[in-house]
DRENDO-1510 file (C-alpha; in Angstrom, 1 decimal, always signed):
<recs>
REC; n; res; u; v; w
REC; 1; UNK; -12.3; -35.5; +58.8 .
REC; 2; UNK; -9.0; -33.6; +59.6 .
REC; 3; UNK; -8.1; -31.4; +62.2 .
REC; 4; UNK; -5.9; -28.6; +61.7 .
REC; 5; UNK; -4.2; -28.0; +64.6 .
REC; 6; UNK; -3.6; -24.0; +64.7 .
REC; 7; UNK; -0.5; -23.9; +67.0 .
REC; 8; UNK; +1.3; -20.8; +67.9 .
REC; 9; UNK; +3.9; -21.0; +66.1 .
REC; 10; UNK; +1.5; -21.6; +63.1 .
REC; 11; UNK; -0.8; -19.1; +63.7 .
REC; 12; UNK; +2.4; -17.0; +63.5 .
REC; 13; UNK; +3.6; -17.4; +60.2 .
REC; 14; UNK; +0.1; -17.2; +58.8 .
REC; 15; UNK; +0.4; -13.9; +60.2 .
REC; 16; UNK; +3.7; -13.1; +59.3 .
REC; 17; UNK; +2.9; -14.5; +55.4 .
REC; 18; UNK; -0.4; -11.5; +55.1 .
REC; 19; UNK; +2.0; -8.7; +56.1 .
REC; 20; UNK; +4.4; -10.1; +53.6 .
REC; 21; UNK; +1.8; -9.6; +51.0 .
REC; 22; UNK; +0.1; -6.2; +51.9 .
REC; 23; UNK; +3.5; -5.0; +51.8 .
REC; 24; UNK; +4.0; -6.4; +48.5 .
REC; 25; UNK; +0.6; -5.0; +46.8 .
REC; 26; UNK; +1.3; -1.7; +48.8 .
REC; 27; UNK; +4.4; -1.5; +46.8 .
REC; 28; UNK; +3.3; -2.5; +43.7 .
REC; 29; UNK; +0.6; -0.1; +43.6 .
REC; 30; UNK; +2.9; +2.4; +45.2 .
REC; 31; UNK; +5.3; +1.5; +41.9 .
REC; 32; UNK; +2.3; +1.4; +39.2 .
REC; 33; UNK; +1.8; +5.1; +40.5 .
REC; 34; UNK; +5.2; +5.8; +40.2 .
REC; 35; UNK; +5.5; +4.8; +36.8 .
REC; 36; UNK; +2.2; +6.7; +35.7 .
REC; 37; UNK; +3.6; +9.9; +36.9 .
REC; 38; UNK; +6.9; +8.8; +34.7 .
REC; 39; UNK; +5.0; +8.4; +31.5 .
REC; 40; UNK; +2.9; +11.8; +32.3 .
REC; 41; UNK; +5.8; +13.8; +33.2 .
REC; 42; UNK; +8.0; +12.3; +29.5 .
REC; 43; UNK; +5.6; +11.4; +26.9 .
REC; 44; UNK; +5.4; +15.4; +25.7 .
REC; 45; UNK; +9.2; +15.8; +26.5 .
REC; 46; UNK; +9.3; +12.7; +24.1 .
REC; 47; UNK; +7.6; +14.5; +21.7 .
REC; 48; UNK; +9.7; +17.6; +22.0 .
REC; 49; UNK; +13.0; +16.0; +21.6 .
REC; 50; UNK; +11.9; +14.1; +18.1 .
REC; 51; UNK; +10.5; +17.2; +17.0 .
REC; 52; UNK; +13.8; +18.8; +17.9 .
REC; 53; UNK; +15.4; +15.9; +16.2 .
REC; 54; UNK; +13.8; +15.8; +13.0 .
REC; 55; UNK; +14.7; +19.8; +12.9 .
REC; 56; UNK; +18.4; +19.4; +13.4 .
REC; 57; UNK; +18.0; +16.2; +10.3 .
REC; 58; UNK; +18.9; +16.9; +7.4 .
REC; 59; UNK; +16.8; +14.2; +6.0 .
REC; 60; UNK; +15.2; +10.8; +6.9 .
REC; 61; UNK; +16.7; +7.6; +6.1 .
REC; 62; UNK; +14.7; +4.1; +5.0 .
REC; 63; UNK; +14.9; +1.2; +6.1 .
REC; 64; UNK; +14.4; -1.6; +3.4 .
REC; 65; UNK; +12.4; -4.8; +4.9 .
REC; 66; UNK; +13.5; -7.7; +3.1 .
REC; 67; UNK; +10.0; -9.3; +2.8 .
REC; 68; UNK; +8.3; -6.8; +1.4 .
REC; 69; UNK; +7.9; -3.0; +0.0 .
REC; 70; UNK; +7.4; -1.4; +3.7 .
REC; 71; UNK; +9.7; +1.0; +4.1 .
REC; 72; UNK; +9.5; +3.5; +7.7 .
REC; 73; UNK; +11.6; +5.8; +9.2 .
REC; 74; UNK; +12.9; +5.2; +12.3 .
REC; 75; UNK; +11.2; +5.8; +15.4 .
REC; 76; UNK; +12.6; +5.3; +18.8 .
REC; 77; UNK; +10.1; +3.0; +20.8 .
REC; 78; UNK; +11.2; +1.1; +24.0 .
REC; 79; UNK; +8.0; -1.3; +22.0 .
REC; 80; UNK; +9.7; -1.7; +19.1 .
REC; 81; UNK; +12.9; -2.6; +21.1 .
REC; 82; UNK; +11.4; -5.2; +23.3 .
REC; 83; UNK; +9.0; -7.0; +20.5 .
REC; 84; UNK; +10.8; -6.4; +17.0 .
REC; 85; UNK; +14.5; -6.4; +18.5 .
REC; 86; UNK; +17.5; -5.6; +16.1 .
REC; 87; UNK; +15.7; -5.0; +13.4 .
REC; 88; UNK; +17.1; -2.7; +10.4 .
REC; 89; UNK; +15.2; +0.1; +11.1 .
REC; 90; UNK; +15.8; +3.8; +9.2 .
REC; 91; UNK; +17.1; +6.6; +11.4 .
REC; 92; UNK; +17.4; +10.8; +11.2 .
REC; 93; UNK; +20.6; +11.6; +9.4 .
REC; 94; UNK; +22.5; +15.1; +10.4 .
REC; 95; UNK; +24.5; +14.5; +7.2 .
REC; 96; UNK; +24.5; +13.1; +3.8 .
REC; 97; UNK; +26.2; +9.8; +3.6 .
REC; 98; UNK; +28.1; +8.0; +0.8 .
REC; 99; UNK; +25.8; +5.5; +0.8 .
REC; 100; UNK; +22.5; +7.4; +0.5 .
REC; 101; UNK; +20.1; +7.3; -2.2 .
REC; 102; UNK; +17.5; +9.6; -1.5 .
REC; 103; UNK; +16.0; +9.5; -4.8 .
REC; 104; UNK; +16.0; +5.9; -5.3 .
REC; 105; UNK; +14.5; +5.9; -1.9 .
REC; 106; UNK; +11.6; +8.3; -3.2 .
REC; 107; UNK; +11.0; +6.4; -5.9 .
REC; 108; UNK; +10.3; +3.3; -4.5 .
REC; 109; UNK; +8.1; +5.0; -2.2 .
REC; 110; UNK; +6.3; +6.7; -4.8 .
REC; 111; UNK; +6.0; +3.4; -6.5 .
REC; 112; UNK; +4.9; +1.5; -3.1 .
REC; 113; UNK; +1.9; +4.3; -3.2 .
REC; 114; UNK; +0.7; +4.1; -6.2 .
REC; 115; UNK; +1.1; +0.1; -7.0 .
REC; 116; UNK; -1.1; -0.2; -3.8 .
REC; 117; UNK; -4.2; +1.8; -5.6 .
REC; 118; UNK; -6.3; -0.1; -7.9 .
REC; 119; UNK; -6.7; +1.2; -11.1 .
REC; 120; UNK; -7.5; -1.3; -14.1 .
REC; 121; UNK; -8.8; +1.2; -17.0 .
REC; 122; UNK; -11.8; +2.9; -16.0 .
REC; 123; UNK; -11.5; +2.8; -12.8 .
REC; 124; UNK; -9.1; +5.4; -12.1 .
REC; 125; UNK; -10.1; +8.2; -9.4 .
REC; 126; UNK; -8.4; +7.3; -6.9 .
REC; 127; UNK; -5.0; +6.7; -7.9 .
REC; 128; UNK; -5.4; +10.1; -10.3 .
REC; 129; UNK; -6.1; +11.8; -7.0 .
REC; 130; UNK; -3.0; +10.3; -5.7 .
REC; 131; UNK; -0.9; +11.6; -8.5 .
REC; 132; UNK; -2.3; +14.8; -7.8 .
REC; 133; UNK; -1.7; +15.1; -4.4 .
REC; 134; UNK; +2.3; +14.3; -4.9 .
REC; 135; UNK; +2.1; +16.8; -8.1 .
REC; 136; UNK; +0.7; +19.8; -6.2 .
REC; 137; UNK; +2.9; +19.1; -3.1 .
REC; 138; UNK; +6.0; +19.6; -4.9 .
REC; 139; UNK; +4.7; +22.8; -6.4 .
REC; 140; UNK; +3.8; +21.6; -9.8 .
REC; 141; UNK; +0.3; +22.5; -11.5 .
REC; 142; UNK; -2.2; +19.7; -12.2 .
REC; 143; UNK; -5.0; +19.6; -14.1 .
REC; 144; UNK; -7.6; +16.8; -14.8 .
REC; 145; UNK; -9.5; +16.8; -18.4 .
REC; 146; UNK; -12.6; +15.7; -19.1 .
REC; 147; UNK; -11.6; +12.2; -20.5 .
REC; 148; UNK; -9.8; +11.7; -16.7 .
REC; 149; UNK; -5.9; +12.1; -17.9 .
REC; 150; UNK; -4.2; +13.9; -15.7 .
REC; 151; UNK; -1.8; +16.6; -16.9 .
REC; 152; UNK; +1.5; +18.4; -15.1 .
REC; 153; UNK; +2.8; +21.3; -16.3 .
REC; 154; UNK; +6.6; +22.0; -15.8 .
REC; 155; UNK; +7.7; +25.5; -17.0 .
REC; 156; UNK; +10.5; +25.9; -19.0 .
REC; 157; UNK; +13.8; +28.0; -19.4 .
REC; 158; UNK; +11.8; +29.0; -22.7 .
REC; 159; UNK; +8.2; +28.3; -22.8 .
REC; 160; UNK; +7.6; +29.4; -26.4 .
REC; 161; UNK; +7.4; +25.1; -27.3 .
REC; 162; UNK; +5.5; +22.7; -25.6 .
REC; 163; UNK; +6.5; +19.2; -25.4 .
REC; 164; UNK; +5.5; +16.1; -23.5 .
REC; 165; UNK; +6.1; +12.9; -21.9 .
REC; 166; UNK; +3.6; +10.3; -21.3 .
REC; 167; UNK; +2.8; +7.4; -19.4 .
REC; 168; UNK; -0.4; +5.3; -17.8 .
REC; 169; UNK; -1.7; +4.9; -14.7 .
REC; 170; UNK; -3.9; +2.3; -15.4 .
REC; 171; UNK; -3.4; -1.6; -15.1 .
REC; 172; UNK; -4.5; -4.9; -16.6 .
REC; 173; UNK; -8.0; -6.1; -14.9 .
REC; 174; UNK; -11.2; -7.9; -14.5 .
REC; 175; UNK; -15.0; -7.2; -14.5 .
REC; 176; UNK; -17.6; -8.9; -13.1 .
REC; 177; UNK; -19.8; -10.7; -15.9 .
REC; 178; UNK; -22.4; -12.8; -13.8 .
REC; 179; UNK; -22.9; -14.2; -10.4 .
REC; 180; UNK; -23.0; -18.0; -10.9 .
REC; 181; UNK; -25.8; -20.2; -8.8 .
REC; 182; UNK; -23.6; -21.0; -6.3 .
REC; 183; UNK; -22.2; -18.0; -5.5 .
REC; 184; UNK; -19.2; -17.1; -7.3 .
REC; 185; UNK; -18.4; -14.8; -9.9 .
REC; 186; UNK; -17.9; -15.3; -13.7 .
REC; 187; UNK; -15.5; -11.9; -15.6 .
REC; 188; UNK; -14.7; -10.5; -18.4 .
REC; 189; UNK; -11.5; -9.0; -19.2 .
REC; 190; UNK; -10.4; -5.1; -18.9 .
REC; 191; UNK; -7.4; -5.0; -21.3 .
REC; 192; UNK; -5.5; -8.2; -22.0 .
REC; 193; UNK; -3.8; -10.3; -19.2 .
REC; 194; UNK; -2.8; -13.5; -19.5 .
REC; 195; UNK; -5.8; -15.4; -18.1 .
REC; 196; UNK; -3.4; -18.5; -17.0 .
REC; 197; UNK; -1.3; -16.5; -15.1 .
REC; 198; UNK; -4.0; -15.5; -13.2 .
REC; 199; UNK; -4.9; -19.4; -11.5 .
REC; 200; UNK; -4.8; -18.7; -7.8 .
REC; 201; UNK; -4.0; -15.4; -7.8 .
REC; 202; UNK; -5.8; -12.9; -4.9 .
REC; 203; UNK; -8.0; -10.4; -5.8 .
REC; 204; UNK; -10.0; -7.7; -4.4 .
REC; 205; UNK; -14.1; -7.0; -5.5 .
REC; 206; UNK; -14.9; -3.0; -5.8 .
REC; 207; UNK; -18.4; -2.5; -5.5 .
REC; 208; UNK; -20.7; +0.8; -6.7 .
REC; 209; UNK; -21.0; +1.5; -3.2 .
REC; 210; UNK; -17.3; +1.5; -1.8 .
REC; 211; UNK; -17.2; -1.8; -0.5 .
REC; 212; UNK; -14.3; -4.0; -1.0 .
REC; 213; UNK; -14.4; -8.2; -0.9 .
REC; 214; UNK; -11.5; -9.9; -1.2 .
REC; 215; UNK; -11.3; -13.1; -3.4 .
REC; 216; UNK; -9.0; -16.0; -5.2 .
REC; 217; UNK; -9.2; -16.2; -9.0 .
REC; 218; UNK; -9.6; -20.4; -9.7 .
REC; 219; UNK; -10.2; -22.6; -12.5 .
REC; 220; UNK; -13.4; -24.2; -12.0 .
REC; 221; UNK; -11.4; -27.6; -11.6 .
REC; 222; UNK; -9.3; -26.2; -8.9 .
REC; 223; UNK; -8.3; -29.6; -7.4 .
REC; 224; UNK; -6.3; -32.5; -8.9 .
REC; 225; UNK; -8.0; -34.6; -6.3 .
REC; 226; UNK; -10.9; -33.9; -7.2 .
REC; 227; UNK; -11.3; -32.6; -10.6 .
REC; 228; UNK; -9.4; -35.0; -13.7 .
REC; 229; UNK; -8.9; -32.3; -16.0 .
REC; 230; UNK; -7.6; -30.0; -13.4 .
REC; 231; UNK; -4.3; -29.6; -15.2 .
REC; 232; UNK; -5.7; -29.5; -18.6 .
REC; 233; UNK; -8.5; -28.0; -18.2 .
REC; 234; UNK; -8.1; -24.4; -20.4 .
REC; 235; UNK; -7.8; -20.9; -18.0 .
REC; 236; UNK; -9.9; -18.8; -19.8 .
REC; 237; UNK; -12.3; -16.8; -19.3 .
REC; 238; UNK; -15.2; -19.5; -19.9 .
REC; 239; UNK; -13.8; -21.7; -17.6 .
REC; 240; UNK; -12.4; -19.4; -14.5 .
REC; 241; UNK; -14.3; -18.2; -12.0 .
REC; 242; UNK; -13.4; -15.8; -8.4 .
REC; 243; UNK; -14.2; -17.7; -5.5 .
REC; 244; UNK; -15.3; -15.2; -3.1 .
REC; 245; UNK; -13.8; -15.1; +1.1 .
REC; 246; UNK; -17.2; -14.4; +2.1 .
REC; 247; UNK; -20.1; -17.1; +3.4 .
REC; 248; UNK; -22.2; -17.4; +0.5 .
REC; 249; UNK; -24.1; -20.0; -1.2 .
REC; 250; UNK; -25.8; -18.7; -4.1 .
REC; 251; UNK; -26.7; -15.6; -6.2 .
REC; 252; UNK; -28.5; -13.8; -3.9 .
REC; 253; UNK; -26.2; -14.0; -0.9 .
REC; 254; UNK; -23.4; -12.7; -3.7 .
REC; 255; UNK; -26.2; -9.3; -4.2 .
REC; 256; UNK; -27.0; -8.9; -0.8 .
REC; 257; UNK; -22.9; -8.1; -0.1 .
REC; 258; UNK; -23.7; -5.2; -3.0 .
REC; 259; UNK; -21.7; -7.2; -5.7 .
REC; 260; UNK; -23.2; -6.5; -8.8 .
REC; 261; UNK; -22.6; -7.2; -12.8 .
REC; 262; UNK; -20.4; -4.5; -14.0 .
REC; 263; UNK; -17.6; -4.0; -11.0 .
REC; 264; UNK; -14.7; -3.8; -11.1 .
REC; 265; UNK; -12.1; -7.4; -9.7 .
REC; 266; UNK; -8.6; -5.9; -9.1 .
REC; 267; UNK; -5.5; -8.5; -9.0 .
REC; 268; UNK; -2.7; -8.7; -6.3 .
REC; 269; UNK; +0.2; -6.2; -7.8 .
REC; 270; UNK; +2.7; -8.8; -5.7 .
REC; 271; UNK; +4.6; -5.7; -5.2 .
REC; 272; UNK; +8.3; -6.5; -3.7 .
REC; 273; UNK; +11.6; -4.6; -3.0 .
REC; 274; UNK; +14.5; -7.4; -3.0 .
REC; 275; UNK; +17.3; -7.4; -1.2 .
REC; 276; UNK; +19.5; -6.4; -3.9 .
REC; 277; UNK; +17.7; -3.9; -4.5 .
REC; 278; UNK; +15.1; -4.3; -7.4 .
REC; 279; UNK; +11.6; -3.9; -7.7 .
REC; 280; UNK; +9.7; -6.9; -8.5 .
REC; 281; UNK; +5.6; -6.0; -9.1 .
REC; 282; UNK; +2.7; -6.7; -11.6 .
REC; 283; UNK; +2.0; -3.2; -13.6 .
REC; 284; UNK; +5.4; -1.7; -13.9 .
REC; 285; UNK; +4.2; -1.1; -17.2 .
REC; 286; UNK; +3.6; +1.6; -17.0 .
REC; 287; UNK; +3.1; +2.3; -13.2 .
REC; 288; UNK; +6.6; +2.2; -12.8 .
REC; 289; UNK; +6.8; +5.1; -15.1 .
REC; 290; UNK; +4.7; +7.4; -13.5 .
REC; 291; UNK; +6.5; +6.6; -10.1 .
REC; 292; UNK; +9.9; +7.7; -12.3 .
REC; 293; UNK; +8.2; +11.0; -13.4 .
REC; 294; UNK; +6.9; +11.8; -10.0 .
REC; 295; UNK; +10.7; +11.5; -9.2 .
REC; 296; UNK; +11.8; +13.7; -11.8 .
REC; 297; UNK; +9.7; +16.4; -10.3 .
REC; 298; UNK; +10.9; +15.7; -6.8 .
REC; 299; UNK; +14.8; +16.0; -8.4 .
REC; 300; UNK; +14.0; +19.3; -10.5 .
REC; 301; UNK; +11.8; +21.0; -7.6 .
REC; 302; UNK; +15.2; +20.5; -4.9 .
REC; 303; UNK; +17.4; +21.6; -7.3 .
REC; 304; UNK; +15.5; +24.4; -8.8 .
REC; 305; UNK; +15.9; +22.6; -12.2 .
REC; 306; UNK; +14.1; +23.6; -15.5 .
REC; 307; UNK; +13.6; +21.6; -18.6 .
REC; 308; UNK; +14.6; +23.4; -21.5 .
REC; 309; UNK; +11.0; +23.6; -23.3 .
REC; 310; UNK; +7.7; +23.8; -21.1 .
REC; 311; UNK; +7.3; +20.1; -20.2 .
REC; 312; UNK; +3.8; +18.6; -20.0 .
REC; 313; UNK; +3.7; +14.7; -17.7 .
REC; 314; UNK; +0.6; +13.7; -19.5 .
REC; 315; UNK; -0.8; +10.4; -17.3 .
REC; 316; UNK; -3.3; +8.5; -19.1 .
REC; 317; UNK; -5.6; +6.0; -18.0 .
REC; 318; UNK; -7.1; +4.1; -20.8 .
REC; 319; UNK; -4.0; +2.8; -22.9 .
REC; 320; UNK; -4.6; -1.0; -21.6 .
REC; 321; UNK; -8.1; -0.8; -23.3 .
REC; 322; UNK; -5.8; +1.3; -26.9 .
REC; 323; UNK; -7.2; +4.5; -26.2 .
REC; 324; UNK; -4.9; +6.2; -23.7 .
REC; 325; UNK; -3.0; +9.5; -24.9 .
REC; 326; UNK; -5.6; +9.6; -28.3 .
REC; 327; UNK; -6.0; +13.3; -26.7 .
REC; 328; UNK; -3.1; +15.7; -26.9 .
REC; 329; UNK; -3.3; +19.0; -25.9 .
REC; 330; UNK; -3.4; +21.8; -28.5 .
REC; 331; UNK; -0.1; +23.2; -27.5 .
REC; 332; UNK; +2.1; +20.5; -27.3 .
REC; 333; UNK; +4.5; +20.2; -30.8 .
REC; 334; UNK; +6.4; +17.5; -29.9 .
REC; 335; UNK; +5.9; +14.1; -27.7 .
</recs>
């Protein structure tokens, strides 16, 4: 055993050492008040001054991230600062510069949006929906027939003729064709992609219900290790299979997540916005044409531009499966 002795001079500083650190945690609290009242008093005079800004902007400037299609405007954020850094960030403009492109900038926007919606053929709704949300909020009329096309109408200096442009919405696909006994999932093609293209690429699982699994797309001799015909083995349809990211183990698991024969397997898009400045994406045909249309509505609605003949935007969304514009409308005399 050990004695402490407690001398004076000890007992002194032990003394001295608590009042050191009340005083500190008096302060600190005294300081994590202050800074609470701070935030209170300039988080709505924050708010204020970038509504103020964005009023006084003449428009909103992009940045371009260089790994990817993400594109934001800028947003001042002492967060940002301290985590992201320097980053290229966009910013509020007070005047149009040489080197802006606003309508390149909206068209790879519009194209961000609507690459990011599934839509192999049949399987449309939501990406129609889109199409006519950004139709409608530029002041165009949209209407949706029967078949699920979508059609724009753009009045013209003389609307006596009726012409149109067309393009689809839809993409290349997959469908599920049976569950396997172990738990993964044997498809059928929607349209025609080139099934060894497909070996490893990510996929997403739309079920009747709304839910979405994500999976890989794998020959069914994935591994050279493993498998000896792994790199001669065919990619085809008979021999592919999705593996899903889910624990499963058989058929029944595979139900039980509400997977059934019949949906819909959407592939990864891969969308991209290089550096230089091109778009690089799966289902530019013929998404990239709607996004360019979109655009041409955008151009024509700020600078109260008419074509010369009433102008019909006809999107379709069966021509991967050869039946996508078969319907014209009865007024239209020239496409």
């Amino acid at each position: 055993m050990f004695e402490i002795n407690e001398t004076p001079e000890c007992i002194e500083m032990i003394k001295e050492r608590r009042n050191k650190e009340l005083k500190l945690n008096d302060f600190m609290l005294s300081e994590k008040n202050r800074l609470a009242e701070k935030v209170d008093y300039y988080t709505p005079l924050l708010k204020n001054l970038r509504e103020l800004a964005e009023k006084s902007a003449v428009r909103k400037e992009y940045s371009n991230n260089e790994n990817g299609i993400y594109r934001g405007y800028y947003c001042p954020s002492p967060v940002d600062d301290l985590i992201i850094g320097s980053c290229r960030r966009g910013k509020l403009l007070k005047r149009i510069t040489k080197r802006t492109n606003p309508d390149k900038e909206y068209l790879f926007d519009t194209a961000k949006t609507i690459f990011g919606i599934d839509s192999p053929s049949g399987y449309y709704h939501a990406v129609v929906k889109e199409v006519e949300k950004i139709a409608t909020g530029l002041g165009y009329k949209f209407e949706q027939i029967e078949k699920g096309c979508g059609i724009i109408t753009i009045d013209g200096e003389d609307n006596s003729k009726t012409v149109m442009l067309s393009a689809h919405v839809d993409t290349l696909g997959l469908m599920v064709r049976s569950i396997t006994s172990d738990g993964n999932l044997k498809f059928t093609k929607v349209g025609g992609p080139i099934m060894p293209t497909l070996d490893g690429e990510y996929c997403r699982i739309h079920t009747r219900d709304g839910r979405v699994y994500t999976g890989t797309i794998i020959s069914e001799s994935p591994a050279v290790h493993v498998h000896p015909d792994a790199s001669t083995r065919t990619r085809d349809e008979d021999n592919m299979i999705v593996r899903i990211d889910e624990q499963v183990h058989n058929k029944e698991d595979v139900l039980n997540l509400g997977i059934q024969v019949g949906d819909y397997i959407c592939y990864d898009p891969k969308t991209v916005v290089t550096e230089s400045g091109f778009l690089k994406s799966r289902f530019i045909d013929d998404k990239g044409s709607v996004a360019c249309l979109l655009t041409a509505l955008k151009i024509m609605k700020e600078q109260g531009l008419k074509p010369q003949y009433k102008t019909k935007f006809f999107i379709s969304v069966f021509e991967e499966v050869g039946h996508g514009a078969s319907y014209i409308p009865s007024d239209v005399s020239e496409i």
